[in-house]
C-alpha positions, 0 to 999 in steps of 0.5 A: 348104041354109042361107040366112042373112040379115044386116042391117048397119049402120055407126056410129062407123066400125064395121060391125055385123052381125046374122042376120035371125031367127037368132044370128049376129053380126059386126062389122068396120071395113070392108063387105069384112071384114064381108062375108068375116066374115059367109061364115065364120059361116055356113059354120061353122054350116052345113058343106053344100058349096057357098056363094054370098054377097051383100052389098047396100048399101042406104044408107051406113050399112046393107046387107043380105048374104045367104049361102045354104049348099049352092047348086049353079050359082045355081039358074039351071038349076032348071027347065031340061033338067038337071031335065026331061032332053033333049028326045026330037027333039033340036030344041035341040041341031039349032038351035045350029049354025044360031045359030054360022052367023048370028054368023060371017055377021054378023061378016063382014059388019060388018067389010067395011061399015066400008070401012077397017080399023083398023090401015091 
């Protein structure tokens, strides 16, 4: 897995873009551009499968984009019961039928409360 960190910044109508504690640069008339341009360097440099990218703007005329190479879902999951495995009672796959039954409850619910409907 590649991260790879750019600082961008405009001047005279032209995005300038160089890597953080590395070689890649890249410039464009438009953040979009830029961004796009930014993607396809690192990609090249760096062929794991999987890119995620992030381009921040932290003035007018300077933005950061972060583009990370061989990202699988975002990480989101890094801890959870895809690295631990289910747990050995079943207790979070028992409480999701319970979680359905209070929404579908609440929903009719809330729409007899408002003593009219919307197309009447």
């Amino acid at each position: 897995m590649g991260v790879y960190t750019f600082v961008c910044r405009s001047s005279g109508g032209e995005w300038t873009a160089k890597q953080h504690k590395g070689e890649l640069e890249a410039s464009a008339a438009t953040t979009y551009d830029l961004h796009r341009q930014l993607v396809a360097a690192a990609s090249a440099a760096d062929s794991s499968a999987g890119v995620q990218s992030s381009f921040t703007a932290v003035s007018p005329t300077s933005a950061i984009c972060q583009v990370i190479i061989g990202a699988v879902g975002g990480g989101a999951m890094v801890g959870g019961p895809a690295a631990g495995g289910a747990p050995a009672s079943g207790g979070a796959a028992a409480e999701a039928p319970k979680a359905e039954e209070k929404k579908e409850e609440e929903k009719e619910e809330s729409e007899d409360d408002l003593g009219f409907s919307l197309f009447d």
